[in-house]
C-alpha positions in Angstrom: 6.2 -22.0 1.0 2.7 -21.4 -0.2 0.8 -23.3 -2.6 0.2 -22.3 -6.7 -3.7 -23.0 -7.3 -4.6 -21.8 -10.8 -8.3 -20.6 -10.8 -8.5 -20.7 -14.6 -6.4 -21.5 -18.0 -4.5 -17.8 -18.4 -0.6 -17.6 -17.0 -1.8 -14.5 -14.4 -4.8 -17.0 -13.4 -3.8 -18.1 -10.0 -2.8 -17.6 -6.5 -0.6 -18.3 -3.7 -2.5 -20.3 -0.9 -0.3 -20.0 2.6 -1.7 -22.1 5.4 -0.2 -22.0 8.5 1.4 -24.3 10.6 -0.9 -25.1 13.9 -3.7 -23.5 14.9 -5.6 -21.1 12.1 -7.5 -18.4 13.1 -11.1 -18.1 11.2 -11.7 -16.6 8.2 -9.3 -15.9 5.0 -7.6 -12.9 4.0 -7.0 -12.4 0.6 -4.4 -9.7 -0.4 -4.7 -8.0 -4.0 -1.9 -6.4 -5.3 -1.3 -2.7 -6.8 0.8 -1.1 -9.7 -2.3 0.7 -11.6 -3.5 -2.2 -13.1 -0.5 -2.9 -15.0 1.3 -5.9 -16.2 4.7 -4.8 -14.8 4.1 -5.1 -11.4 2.7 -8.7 -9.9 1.7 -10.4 -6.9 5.4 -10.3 -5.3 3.8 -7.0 -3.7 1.8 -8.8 -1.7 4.4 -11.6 -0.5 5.5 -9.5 2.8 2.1 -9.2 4.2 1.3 -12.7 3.0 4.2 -14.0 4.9 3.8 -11.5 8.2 -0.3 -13.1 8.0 0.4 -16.6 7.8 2.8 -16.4 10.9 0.2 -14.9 12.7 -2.3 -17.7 11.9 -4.2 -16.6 9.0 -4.8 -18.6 6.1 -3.9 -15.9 3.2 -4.7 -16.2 -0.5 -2.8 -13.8 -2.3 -4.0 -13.3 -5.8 -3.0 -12.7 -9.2 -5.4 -11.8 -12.5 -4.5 -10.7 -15.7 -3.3 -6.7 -16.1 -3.4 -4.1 -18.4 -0.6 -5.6 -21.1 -1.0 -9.2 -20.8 -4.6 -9.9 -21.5 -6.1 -7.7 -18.6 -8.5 -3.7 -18.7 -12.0 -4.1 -19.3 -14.0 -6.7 -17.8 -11.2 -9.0 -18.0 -9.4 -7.8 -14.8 -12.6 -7.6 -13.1 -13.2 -10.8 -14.0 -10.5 -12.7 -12.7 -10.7 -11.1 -9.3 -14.3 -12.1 -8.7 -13.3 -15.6 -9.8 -9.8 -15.7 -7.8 -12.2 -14.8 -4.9 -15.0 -17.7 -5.7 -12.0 -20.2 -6.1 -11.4 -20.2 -2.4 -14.8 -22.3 -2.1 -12.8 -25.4 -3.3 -9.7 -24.6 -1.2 -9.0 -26.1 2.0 -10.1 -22.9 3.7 -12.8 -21.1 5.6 -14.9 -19.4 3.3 -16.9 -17.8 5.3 -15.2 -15.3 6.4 -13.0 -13.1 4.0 -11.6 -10.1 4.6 -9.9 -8.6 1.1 -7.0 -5.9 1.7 -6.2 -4.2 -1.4 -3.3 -1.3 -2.4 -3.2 1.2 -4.7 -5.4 -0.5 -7.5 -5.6 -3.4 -5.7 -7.6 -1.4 -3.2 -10.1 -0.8 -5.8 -10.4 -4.2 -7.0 -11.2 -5.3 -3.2 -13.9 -2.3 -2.5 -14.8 -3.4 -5.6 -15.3 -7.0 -4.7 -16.8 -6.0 -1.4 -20.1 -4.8 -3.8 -20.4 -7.7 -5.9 -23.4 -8.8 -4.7 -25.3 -5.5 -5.9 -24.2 -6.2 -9.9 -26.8 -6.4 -12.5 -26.9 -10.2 -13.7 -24.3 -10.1 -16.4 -22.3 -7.7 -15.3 -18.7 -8.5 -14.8 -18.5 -10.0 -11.2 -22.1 -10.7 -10.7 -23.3 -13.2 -8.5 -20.7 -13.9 -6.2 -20.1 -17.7 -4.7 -17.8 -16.5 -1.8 -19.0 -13.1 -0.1 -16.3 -10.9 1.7 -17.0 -9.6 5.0 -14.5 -6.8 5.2 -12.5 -5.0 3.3 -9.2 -3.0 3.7 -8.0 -0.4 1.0 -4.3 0.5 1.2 -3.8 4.4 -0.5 -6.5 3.0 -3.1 -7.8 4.2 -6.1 -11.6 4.7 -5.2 -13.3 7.1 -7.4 -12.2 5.6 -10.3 -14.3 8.4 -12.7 -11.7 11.1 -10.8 -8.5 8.7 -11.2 -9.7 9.3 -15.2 -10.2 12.8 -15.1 -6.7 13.5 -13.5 -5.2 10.7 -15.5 -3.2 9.5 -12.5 -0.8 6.5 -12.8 -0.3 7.8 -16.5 -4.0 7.8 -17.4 -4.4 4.2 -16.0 -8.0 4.9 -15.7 -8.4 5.0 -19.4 -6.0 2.5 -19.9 -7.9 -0.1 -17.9 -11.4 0.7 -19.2 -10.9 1.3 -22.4 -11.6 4.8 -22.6 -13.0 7.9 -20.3 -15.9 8.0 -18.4 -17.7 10.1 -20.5 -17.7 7.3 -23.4 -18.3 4.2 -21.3 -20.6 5.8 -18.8 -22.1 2.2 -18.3 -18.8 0.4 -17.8 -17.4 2.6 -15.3 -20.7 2.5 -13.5 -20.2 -1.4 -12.4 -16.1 -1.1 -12.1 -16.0 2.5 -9.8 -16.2 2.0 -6.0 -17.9 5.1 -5.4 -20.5 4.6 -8.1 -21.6 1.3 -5.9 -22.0 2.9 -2.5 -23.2 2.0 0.0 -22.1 -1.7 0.2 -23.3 -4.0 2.9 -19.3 -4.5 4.1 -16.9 -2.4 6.3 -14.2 -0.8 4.5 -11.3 0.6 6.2 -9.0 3.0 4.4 -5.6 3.8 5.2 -3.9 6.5 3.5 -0.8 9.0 3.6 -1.5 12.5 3.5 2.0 13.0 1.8 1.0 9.8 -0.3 1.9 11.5 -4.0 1.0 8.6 -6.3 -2.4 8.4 -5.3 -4.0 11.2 -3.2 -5.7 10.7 -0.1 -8.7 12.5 -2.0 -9.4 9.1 -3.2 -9.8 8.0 -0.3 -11.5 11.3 1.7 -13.8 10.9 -1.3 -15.1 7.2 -1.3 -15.5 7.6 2.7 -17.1 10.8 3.0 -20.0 9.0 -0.1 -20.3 5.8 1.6 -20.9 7.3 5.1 -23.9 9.8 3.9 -25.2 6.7 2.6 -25.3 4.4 6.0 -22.5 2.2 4.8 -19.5 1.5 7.2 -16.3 3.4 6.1 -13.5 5.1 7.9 -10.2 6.8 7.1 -7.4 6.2 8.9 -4.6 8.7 8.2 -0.8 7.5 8.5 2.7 8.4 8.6 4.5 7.6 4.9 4.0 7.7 2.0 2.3 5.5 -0.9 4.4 2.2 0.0 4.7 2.9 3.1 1.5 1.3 4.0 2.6 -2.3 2.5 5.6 -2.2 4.7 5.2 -5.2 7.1 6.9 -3.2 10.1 5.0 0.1 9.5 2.3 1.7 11.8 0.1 1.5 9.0 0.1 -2.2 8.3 0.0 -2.7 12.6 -3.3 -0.3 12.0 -4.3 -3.2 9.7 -3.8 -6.8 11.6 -5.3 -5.4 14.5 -8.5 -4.6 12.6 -8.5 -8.0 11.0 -10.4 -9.7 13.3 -13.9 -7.3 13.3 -13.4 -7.5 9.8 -13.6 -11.3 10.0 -16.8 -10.8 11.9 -19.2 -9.5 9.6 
């Protein structure tokens, strides 16, 4: 069973530490859960790949932070990801290697995280204490400024900033993945064409950016659709473990 460790004083401020038993392999992978930002959908997303990981050796932090409807949007969700990422300094784990693998929202949030060290002092997320050296994105939302404009997820876009792009230009400068390219980490995307929550445009879109400006991107196109990829026995999530490693390496 993993651990609880709260990384500050809100309810949704915490993760689930799994160690495994015997050897660990380097590194920490830290899993960040979808559902649009919302409040109605938790960590429990992230439970089957936590478990699959930890069997396999990895020590695996998977994280919760405040969402859209109980306390989360604008910078607070932000926030607590850059801080449930920094906790793992104090944890009995390697911190020096951390490889972040993110769906649907959850996606952005890692790529996201994966840029930290480029903020403005101030800005939400700024300074980071633990670096990632990889990140995966699972069908995630990427261009956040198009996410808006097409108000997918039931304008979740909105929802979590605050407003559209056009009105908080500044805001959705420092939360948009594709506003912050390139980044100094990989990022691997893997994505359904048939995915109809979130189209592989995202994706198509962040990789095609970060690759005309040096950074180190790919898409990896899979069977499925947009859960498909979390499915512990899919091709897609195989894709995944057996990139951890170069992530790690970074």
């Amino acid at each position: 069973m993993p651990a609880r460790h709260a990384y500050g004083g809100d309810p949704s401020q915490f993760g689930e530490l799994y160690l495994p038993e015997g050897r660990r392999r380097p590194g920490t992978v830290v899993i960040i859960h979808g559902g649009f930002w919302k409040a109605e959908y938790d960590l429990g997303l992230g439970r089957p790949l936590a478990a699959d990981l930890v069997a396999d050796g990895y020590s695996v932090w998977n994280l919760e932070y405040r969402r859209v409807g109980n306390g989360g949007g604008w910078p607070a969700t932000l926030e607590d990801v850059a801080a449930g990422i920094d906790s793992l300094a104090g944890l009995d784990v390697d911190s020096s290697r951390v490889a972040a693998i993110g769906h649907s929202a959850g996606g952005h949030l890692a790529v996201w995280a994966g840029g930290r060290g480029k903020l403005r002092d101030g800005a939400p997320g700024a300074a980071p204490r633990v670096n990632l050296t990889g990140v995966v994105s699972q069908a995630g939302v990427l261009a956040l400024h198009s996410c808006a404009a097409h108000a997918l997820g039931g304008d979740a876009a909105r929802m979590l900033m605050g407003g559209m792009p056009g009105d908080l230009p500044d805001q959705y400068r420092i939360a948009d993945p594709l506003a912050a390219v390139p980044i100094p980490v990989p990022v691997m995307c893997v994505h359904a064409p048939a995915d109809n929550v979130v189209p592989i445009g995202q994706s198509v879109e962040y990789v095609t950016a970060a690759t005309a400006a040096g950074a180190t991107a790919t898409l990896h196109q899979v069977p499925g659709d947009h859960f498909t990829v979390i499915d512990p026995t899919s091709a897609a999530w195989a894709l995944v473990v057996a990139a951890l490693p170069e992530l790690m390496s970074h």
